[in-house]
PDB file of N, CA, C, O and CB in Angstrom:
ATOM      1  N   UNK A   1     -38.531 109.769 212.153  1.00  0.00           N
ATOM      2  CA  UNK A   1     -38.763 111.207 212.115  1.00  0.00           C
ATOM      3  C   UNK A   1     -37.862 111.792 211.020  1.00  0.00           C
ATOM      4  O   UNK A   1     -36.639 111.665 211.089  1.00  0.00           O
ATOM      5  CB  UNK A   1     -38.478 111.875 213.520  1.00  0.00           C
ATOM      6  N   UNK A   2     -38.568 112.543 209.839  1.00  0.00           N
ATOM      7  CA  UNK A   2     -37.697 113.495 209.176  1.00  0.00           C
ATOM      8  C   UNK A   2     -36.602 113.887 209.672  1.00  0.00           C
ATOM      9  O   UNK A   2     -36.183 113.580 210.788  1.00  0.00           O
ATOM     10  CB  UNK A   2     -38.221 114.497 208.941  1.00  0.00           C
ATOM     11  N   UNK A   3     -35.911 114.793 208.646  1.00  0.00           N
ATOM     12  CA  UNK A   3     -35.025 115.752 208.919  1.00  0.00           C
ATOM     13  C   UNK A   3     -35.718 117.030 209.354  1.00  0.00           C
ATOM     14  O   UNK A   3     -35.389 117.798 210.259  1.00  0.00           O
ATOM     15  CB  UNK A   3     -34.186 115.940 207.792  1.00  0.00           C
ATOM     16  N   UNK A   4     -36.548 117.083 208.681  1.00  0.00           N
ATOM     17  CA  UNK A   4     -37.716 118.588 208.433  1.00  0.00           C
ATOM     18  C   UNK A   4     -38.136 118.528 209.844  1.00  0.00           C
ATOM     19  O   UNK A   4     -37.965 119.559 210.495  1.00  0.00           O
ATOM     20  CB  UNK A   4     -39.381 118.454 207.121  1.00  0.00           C
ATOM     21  N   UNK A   5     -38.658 117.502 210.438  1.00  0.00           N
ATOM     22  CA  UNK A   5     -39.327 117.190 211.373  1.00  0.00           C
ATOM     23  C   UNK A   5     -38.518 117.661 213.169  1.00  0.00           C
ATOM     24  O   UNK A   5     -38.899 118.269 214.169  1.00  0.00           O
ATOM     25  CB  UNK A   5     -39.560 115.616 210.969  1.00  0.00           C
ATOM     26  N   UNK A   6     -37.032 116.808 212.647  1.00  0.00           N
ATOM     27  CA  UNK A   6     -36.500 117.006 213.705  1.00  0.00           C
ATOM     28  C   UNK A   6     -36.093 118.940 214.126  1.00  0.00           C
ATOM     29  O   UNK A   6     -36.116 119.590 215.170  1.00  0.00           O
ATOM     30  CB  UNK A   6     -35.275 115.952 213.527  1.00  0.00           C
ATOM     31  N   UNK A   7     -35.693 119.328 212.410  1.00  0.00           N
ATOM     32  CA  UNK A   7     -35.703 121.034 212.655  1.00  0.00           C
ATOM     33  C   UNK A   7     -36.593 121.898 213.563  1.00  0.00           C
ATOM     34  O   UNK A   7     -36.430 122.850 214.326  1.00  0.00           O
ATOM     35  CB  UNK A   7     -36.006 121.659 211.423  1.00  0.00           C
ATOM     36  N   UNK A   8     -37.929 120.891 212.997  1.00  0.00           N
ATOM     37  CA  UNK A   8     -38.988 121.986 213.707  1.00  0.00           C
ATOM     38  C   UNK A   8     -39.248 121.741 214.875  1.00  0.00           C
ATOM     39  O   UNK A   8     -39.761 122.710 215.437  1.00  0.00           O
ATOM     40  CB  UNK A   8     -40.294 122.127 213.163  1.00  0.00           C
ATOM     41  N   UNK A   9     -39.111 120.791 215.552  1.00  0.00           N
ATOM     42  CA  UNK A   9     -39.385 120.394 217.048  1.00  0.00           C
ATOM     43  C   UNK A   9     -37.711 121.285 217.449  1.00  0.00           C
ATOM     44  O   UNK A   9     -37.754 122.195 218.277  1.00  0.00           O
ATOM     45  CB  UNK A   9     -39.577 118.163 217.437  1.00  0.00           C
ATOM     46  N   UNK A  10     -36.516 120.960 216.873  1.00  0.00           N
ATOM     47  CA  UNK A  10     -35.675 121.641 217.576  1.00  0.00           C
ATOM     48  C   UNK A  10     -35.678 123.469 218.030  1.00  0.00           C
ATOM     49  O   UNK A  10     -35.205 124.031 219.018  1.00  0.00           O
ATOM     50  CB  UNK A  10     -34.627 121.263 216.833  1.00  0.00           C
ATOM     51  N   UNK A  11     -36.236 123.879 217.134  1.00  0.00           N
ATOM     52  CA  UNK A  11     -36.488 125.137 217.015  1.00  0.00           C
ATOM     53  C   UNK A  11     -37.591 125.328 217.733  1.00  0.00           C
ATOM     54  O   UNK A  11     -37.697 126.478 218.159  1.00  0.00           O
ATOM     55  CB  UNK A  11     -36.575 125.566 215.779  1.00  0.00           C
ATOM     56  N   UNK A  12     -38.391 124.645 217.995  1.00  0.00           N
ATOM     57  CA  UNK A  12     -39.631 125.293 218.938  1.00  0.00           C
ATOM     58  C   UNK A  12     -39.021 125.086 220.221  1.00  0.00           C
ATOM     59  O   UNK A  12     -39.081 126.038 220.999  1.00  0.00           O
ATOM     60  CB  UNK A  12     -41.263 124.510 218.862  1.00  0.00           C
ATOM     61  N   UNK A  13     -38.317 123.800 220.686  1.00  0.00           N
ATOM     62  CA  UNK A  13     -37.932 123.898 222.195  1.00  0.00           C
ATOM     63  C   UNK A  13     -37.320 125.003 222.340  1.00  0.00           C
ATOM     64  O   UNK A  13     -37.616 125.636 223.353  1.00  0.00           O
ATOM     65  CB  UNK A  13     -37.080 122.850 222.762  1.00  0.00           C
ATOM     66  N   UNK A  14     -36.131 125.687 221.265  1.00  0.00           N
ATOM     67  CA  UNK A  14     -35.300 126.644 221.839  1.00  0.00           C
ATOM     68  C   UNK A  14     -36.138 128.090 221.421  1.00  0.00           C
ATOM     69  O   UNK A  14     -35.765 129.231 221.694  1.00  0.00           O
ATOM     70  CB  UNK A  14     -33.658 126.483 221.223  1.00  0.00           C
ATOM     71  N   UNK A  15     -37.125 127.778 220.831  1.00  0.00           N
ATOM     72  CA  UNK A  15     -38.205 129.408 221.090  1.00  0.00           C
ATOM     73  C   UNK A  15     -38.534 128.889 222.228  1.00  0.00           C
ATOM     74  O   UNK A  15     -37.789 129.241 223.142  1.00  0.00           O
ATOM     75  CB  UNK A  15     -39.800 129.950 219.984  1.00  0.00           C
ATOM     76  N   UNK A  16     -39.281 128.257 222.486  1.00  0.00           N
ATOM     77  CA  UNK A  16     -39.785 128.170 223.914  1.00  0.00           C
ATOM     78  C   UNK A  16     -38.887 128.640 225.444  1.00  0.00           C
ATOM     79  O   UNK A  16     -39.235 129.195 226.486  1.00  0.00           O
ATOM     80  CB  UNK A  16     -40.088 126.670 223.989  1.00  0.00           C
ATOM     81  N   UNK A  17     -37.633 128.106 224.943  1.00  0.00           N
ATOM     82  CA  UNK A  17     -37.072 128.221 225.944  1.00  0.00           C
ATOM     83  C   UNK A  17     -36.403 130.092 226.146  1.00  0.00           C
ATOM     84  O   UNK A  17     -36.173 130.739 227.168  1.00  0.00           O
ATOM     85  CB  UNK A  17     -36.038 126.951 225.837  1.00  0.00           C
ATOM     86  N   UNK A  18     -36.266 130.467 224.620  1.00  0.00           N
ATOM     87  CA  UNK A  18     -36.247 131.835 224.654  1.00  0.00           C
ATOM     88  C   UNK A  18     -37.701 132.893 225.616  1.00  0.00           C
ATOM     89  O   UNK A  18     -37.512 133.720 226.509  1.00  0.00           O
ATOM     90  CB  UNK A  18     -36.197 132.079 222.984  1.00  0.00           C
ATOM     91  N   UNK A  19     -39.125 132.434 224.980  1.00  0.00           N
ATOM     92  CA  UNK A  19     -39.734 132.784 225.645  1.00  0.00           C
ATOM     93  C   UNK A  19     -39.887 132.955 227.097  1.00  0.00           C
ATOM     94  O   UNK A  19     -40.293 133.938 227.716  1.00  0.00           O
ATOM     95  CB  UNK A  19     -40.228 132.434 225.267  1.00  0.00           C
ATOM     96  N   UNK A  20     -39.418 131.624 227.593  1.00  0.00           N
ATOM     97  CA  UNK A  20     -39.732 131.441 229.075  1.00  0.00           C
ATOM     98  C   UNK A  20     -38.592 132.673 229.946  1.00  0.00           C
ATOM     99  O   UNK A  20     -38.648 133.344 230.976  1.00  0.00           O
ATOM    100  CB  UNK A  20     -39.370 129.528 229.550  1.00  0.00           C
ATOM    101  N   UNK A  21     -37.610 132.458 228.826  1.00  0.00           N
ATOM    102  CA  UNK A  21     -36.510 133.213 229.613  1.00  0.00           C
ATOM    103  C   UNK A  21     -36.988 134.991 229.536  1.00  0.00           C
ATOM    104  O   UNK A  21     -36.792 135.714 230.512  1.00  0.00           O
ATOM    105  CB  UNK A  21     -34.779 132.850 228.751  1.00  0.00           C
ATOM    106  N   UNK A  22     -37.477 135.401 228.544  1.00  0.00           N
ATOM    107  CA  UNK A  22     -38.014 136.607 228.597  1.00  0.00           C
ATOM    108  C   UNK A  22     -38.856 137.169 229.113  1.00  0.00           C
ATOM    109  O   UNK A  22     -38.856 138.397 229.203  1.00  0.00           O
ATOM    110  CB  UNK A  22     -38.209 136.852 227.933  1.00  0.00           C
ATOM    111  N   UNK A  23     -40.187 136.086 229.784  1.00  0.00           N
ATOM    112  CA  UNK A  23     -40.876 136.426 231.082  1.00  0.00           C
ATOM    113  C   UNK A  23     -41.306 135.779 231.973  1.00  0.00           C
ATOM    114  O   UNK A  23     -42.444 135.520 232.364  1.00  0.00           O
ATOM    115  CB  UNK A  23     -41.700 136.936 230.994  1.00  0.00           C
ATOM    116  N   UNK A  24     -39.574 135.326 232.526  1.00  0.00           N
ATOM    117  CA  UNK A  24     -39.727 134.905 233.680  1.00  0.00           C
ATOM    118  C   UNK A  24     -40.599 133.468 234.059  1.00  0.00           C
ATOM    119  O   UNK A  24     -41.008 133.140 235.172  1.00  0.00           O
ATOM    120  CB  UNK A  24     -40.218 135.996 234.217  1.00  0.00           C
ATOM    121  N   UNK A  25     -40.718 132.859 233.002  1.00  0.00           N
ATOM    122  CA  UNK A  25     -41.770 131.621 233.545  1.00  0.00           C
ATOM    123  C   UNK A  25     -41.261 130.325 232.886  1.00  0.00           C
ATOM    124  O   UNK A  25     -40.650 130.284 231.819  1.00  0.00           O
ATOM    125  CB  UNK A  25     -43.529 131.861 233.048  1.00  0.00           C
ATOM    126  N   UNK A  26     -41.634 129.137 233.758  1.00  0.00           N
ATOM    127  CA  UNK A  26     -41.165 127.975 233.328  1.00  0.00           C
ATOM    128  C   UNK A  26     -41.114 127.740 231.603  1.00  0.00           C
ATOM    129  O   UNK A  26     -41.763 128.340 230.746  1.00  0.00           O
ATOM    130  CB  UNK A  26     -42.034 126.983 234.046  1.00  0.00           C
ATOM    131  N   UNK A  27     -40.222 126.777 231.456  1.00  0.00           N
ATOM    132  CA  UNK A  27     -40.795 126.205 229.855  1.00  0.00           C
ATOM    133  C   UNK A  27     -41.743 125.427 229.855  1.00  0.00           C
ATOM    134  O   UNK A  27     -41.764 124.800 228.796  1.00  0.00           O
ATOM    135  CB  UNK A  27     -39.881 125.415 229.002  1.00  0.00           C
ATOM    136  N   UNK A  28     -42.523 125.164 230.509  1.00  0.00           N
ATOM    137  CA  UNK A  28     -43.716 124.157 231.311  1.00  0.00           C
ATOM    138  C   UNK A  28     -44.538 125.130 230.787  1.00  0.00           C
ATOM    139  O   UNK A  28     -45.009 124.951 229.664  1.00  0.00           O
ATOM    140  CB  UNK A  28     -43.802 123.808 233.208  1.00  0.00           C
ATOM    141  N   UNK A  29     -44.815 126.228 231.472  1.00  0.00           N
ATOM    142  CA  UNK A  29     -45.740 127.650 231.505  1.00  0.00           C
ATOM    143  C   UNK A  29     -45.671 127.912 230.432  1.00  0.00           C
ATOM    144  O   UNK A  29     -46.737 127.619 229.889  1.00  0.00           O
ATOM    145  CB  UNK A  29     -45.408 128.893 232.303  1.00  0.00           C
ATOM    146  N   UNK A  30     -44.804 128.432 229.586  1.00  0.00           N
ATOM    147  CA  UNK A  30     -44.178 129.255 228.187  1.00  0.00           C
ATOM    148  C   UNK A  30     -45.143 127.960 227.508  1.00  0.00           C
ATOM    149  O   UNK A  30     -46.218 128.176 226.949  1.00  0.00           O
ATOM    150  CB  UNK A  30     -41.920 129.388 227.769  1.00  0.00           C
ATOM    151  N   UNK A  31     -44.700 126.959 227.630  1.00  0.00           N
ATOM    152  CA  UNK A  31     -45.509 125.643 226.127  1.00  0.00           C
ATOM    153  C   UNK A  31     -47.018 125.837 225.928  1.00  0.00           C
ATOM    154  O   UNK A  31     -47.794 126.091 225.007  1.00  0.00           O
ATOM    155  CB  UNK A  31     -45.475 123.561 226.631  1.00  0.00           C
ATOM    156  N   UNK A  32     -47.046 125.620 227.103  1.00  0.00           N
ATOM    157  CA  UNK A  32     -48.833 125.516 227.494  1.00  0.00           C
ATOM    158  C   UNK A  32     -49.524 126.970 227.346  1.00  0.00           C
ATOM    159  O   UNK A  32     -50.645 127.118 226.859  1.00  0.00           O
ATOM    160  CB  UNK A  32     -49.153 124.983 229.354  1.00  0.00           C
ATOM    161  N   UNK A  33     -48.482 128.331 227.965  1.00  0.00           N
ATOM    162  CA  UNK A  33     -49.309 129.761 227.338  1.00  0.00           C
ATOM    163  C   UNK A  33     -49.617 129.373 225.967  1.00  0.00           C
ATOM    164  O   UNK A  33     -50.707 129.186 225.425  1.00  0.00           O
ATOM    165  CB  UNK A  33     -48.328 131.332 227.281  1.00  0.00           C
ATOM    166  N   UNK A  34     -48.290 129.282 225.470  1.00  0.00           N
ATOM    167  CA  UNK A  34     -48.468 129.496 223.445  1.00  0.00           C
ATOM    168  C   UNK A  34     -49.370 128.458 222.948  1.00  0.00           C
ATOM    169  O   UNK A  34     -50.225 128.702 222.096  1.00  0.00           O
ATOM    170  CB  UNK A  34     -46.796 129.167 222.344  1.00  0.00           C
ATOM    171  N   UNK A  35     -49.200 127.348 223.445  1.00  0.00           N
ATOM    172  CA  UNK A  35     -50.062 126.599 222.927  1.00  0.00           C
ATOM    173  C   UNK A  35     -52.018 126.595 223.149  1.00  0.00           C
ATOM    174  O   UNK A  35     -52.854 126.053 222.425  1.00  0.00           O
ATOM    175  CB  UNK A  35     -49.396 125.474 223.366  1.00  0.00           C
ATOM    176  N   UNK A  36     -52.204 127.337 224.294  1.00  0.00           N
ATOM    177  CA  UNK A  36     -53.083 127.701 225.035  1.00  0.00           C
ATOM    178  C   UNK A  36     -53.895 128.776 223.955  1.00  0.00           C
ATOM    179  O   UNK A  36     -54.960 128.513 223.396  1.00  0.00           O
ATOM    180  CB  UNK A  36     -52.451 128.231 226.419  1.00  0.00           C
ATOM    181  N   UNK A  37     -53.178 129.947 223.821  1.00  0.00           N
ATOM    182  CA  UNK A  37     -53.498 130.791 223.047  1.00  0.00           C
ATOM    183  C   UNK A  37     -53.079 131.131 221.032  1.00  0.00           C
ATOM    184  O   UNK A  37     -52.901 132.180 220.411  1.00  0.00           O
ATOM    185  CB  UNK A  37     -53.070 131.652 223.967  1.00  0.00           C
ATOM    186  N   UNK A  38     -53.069 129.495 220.556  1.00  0.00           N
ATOM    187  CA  UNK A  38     -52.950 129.119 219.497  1.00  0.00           C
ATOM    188  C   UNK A  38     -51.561 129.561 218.517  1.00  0.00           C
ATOM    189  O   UNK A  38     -51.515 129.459 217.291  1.00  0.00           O
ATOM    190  CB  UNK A  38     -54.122 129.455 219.090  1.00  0.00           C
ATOM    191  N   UNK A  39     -50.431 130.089 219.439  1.00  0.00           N
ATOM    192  CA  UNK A  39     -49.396 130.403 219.075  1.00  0.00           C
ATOM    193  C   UNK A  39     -48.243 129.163 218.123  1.00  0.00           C
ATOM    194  O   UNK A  39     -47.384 129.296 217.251  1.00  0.00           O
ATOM    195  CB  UNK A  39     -48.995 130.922 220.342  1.00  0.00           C
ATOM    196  N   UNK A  40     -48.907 127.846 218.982  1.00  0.00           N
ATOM    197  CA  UNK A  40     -48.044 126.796 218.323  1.00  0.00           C
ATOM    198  C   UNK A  40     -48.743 126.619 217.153  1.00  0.00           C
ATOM    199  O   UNK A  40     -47.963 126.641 216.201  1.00  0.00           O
ATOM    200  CB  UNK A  40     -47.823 125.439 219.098  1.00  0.00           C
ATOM    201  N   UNK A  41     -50.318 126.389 216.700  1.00  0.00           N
ATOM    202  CA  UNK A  41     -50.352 126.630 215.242  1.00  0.00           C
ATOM    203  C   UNK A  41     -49.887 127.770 214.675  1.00  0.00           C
ATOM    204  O   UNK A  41     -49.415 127.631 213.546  1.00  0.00           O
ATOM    205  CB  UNK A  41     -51.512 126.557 214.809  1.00  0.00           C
ATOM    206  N   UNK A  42     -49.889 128.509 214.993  1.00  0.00           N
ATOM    207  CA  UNK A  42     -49.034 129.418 214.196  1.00  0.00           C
ATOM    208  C   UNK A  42     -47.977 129.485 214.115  1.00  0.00           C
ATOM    209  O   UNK A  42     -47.511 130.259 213.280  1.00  0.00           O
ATOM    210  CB  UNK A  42     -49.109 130.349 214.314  1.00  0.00           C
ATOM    211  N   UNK A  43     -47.397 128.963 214.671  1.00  0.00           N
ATOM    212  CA  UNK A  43     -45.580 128.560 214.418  1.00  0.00           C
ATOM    213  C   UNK A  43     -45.654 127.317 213.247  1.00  0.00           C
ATOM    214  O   UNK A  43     -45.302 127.625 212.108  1.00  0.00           O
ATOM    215  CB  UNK A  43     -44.601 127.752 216.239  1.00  0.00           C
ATOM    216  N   UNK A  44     -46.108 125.909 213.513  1.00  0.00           N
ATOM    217  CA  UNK A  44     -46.192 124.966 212.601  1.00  0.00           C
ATOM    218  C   UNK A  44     -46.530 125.454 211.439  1.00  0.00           C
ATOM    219  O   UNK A  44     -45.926 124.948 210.494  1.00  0.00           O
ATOM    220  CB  UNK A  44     -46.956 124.043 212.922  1.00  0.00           C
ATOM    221  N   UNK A  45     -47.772 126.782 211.029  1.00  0.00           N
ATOM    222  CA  UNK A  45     -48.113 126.838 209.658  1.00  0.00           C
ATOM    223  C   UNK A  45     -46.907 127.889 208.872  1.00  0.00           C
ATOM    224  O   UNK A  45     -46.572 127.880 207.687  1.00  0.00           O
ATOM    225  CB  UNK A  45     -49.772 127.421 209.553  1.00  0.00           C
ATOM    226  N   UNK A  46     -46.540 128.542 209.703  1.00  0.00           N
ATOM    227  CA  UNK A  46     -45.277 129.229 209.331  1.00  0.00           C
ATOM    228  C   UNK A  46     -43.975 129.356 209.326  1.00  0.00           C
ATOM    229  O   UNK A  46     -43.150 130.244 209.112  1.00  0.00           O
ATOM    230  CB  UNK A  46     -45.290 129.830 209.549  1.00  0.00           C
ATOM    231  N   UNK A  47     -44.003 127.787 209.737  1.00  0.00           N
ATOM    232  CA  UNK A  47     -42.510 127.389 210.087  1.00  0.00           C
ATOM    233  C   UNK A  47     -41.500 127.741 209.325  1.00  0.00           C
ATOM    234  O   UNK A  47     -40.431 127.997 209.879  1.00  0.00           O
ATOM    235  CB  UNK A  47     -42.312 126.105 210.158  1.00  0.00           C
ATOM    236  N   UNK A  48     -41.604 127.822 208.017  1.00  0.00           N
ATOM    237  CA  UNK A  48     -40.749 128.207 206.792  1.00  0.00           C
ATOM    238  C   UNK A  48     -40.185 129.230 206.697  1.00  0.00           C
ATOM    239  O   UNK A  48     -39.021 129.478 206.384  1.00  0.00           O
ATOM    240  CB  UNK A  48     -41.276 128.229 205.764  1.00  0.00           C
ATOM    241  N   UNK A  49     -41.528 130.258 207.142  1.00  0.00           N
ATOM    242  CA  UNK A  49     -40.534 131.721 207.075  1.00  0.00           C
ATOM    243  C   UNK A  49     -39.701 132.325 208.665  1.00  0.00           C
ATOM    244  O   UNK A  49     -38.744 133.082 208.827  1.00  0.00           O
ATOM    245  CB  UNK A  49     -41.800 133.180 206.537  1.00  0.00           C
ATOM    246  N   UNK A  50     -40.666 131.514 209.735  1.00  0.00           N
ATOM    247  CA  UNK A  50     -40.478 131.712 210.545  1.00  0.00           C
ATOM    248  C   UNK A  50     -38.677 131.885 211.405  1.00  0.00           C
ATOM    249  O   UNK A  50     -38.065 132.743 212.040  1.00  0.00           O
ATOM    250  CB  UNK A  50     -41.362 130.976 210.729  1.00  0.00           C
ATOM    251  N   UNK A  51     -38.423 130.328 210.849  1.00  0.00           N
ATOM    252  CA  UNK A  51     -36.884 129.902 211.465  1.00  0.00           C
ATOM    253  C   UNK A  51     -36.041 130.620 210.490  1.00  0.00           C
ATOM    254  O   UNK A  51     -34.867 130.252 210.533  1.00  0.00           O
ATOM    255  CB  UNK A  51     -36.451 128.094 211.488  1.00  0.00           C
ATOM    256  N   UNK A  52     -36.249 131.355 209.797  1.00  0.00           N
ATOM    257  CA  UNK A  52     -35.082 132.536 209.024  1.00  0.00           C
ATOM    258  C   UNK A  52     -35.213 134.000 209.935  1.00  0.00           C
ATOM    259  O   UNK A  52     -34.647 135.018 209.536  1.00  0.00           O
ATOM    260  CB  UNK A  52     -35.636 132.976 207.006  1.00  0.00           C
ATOM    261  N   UNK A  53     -35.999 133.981 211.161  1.00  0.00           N
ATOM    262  CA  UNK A  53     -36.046 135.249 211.515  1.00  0.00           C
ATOM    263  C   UNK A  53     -35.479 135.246 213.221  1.00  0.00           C
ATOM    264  O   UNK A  53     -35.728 134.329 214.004  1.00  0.00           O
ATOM    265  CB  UNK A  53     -37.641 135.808 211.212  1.00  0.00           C
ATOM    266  N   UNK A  54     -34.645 136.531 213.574  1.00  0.00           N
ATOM    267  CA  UNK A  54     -34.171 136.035 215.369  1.00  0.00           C
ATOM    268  C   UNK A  54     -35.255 135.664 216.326  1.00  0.00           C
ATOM    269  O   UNK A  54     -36.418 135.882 215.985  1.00  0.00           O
ATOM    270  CB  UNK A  54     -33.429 137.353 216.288  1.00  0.00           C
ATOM    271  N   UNK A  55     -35.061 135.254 217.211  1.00  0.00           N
ATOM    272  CA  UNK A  55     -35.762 134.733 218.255  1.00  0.00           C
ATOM    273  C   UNK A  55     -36.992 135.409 218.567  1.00  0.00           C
ATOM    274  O   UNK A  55     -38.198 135.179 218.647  1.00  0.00           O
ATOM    275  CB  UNK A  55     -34.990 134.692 219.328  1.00  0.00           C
ATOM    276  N   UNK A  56     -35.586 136.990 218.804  1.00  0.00           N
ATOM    277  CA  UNK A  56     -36.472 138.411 219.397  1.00  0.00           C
ATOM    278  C   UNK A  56     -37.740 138.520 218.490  1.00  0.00           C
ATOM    279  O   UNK A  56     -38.789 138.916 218.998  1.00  0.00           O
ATOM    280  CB  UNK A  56     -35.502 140.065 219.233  1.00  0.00           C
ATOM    281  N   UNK A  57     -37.686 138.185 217.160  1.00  0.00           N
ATOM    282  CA  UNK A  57     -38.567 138.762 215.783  1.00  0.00           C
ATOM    283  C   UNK A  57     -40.109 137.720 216.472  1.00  0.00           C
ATOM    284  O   UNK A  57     -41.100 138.198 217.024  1.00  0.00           O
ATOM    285  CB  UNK A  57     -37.628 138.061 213.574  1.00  0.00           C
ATOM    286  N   UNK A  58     -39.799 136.094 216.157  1.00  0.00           N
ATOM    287  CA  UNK A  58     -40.395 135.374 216.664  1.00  0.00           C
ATOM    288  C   UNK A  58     -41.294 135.463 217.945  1.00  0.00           C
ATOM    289  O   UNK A  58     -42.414 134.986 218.131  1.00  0.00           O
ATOM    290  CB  UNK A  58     -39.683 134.737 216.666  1.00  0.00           C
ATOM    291  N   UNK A  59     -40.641 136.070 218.628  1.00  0.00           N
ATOM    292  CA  UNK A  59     -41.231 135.980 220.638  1.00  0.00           C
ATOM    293  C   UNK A  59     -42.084 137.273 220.061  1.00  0.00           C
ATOM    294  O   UNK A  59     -43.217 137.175 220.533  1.00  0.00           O
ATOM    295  CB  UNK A  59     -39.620 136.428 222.581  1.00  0.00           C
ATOM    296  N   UNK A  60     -42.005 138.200 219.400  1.00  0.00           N
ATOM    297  CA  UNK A  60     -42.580 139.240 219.397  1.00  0.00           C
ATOM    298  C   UNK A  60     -44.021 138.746 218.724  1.00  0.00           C
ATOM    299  O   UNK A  60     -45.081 138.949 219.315  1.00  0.00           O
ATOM    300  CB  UNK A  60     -41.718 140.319 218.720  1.00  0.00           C
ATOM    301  N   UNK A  61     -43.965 138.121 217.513  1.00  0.00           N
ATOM    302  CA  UNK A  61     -45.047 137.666 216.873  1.00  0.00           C
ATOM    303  C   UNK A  61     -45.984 136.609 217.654  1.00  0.00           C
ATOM    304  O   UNK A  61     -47.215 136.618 217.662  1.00  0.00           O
ATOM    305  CB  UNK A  61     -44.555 137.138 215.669  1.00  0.00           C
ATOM    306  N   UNK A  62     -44.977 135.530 218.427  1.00  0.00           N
ATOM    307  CA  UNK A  62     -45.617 134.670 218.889  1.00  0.00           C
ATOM    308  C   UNK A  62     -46.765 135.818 220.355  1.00  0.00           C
ATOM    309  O   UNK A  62     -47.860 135.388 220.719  1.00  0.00           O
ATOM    310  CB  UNK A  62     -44.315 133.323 219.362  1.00  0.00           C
ATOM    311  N   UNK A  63     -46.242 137.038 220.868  1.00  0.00           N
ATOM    312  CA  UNK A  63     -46.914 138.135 221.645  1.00  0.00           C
ATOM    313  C   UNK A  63     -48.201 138.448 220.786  1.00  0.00           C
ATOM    314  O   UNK A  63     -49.233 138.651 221.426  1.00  0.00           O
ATOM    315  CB  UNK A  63     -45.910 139.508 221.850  1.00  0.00           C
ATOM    316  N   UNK A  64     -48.235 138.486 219.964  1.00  0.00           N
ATOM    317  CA  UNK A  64     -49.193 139.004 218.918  1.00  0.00           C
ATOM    318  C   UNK A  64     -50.213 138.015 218.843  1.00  0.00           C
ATOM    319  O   UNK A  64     -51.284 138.075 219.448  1.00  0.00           O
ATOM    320  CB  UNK A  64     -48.560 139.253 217.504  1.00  0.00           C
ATOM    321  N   UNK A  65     -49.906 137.251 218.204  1.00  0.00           N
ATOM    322  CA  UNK A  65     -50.920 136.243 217.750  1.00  0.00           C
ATOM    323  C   UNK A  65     -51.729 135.450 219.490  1.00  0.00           C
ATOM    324  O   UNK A  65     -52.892 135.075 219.644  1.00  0.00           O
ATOM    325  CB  UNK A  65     -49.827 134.857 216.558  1.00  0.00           C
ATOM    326  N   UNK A  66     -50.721 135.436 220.394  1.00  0.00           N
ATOM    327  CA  UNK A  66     -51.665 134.602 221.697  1.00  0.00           C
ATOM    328  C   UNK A  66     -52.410 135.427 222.161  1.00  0.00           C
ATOM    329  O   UNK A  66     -53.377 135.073 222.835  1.00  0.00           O
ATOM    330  CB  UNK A  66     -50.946 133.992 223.003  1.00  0.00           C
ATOM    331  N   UNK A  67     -52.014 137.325 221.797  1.00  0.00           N
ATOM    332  CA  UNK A  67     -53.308 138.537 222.133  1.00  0.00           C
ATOM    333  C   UNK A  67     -54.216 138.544 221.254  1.00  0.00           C
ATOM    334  O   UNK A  67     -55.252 139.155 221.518  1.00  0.00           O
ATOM    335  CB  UNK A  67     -52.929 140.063 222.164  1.00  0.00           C
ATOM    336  N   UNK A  68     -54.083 137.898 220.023  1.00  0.00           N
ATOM    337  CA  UNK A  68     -55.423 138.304 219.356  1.00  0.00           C
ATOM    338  C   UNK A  68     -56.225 137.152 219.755  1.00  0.00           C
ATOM    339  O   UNK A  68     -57.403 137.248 219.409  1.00  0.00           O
ATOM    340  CB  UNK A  68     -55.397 138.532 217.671  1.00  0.00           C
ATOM    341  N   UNK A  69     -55.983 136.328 220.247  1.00  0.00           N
ATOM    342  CA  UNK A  69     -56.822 134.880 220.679  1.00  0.00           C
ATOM    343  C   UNK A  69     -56.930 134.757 222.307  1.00  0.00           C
ATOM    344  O   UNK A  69     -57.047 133.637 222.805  1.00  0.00           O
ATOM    345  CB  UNK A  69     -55.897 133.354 220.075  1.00  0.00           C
ATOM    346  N   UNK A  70     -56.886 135.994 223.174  1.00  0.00           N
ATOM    347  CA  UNK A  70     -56.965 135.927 224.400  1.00  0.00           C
ATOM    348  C   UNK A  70     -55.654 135.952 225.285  1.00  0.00           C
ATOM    349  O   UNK A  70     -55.835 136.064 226.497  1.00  0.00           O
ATOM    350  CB  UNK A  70     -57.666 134.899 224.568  1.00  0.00           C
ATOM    351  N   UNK A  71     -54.306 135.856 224.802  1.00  0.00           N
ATOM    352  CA  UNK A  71     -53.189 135.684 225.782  1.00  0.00           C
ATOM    353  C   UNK A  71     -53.120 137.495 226.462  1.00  0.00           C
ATOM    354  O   UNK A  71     -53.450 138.546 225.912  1.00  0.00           O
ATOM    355  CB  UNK A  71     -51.490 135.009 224.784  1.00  0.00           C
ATOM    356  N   UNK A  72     -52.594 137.253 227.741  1.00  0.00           N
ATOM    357  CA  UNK A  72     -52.367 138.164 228.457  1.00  0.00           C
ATOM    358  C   UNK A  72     -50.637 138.953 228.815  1.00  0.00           C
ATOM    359  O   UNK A  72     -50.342 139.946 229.480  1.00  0.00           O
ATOM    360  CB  UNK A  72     -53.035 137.581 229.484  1.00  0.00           C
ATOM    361  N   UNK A  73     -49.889 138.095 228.125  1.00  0.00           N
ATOM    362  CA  UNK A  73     -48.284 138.187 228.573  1.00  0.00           C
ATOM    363  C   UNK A  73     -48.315 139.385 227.497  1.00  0.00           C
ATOM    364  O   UNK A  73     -49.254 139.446 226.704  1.00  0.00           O
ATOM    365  CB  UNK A  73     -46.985 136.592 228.286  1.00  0.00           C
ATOM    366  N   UNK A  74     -47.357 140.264 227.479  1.00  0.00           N
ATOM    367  CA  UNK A  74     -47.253 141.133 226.368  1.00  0.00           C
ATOM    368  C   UNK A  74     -45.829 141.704 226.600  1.00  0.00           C
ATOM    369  O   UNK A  74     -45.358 142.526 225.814  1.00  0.00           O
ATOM    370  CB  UNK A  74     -48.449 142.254 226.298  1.00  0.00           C
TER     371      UNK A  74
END
């Protein structure tokens, strides 16, 4: 595994785990919402600009993008 590689898996567990903590739901729940409602491609294609921005910035976008594709958490 990259270096690049290991960044981006590290950074998604600890968004994830930011998410879960912000509403209340497993990191089990939190993976499978975002991923559910196409939030994890959109993290992978934007990974670059993404991990230069806080968590809060992130959880907000990752809110965005799983509503325009059906997510319900807001």
């Amino acid at each position: 595994m990259s270096a690049l590689d290991k960044n981006i898996l590290c950074f998604l567990v600890a968004l994830v785990a930011e998410f879960a903590k912000r509403f209340g739901i497993t990191q089990d729940k939190a993976y499978n919402y975002i991923q559910e409602y196409n939030g994890l491609n959109y993290y992978l294609k934007h990974y670059t600009i993404l991990h230069t921005l806080s968590f809060d910035d992130n959880i907000d976008g990752l809110i965005k993008v799983c509503a325009n594709n059906g997510g319900t958490i807001k």
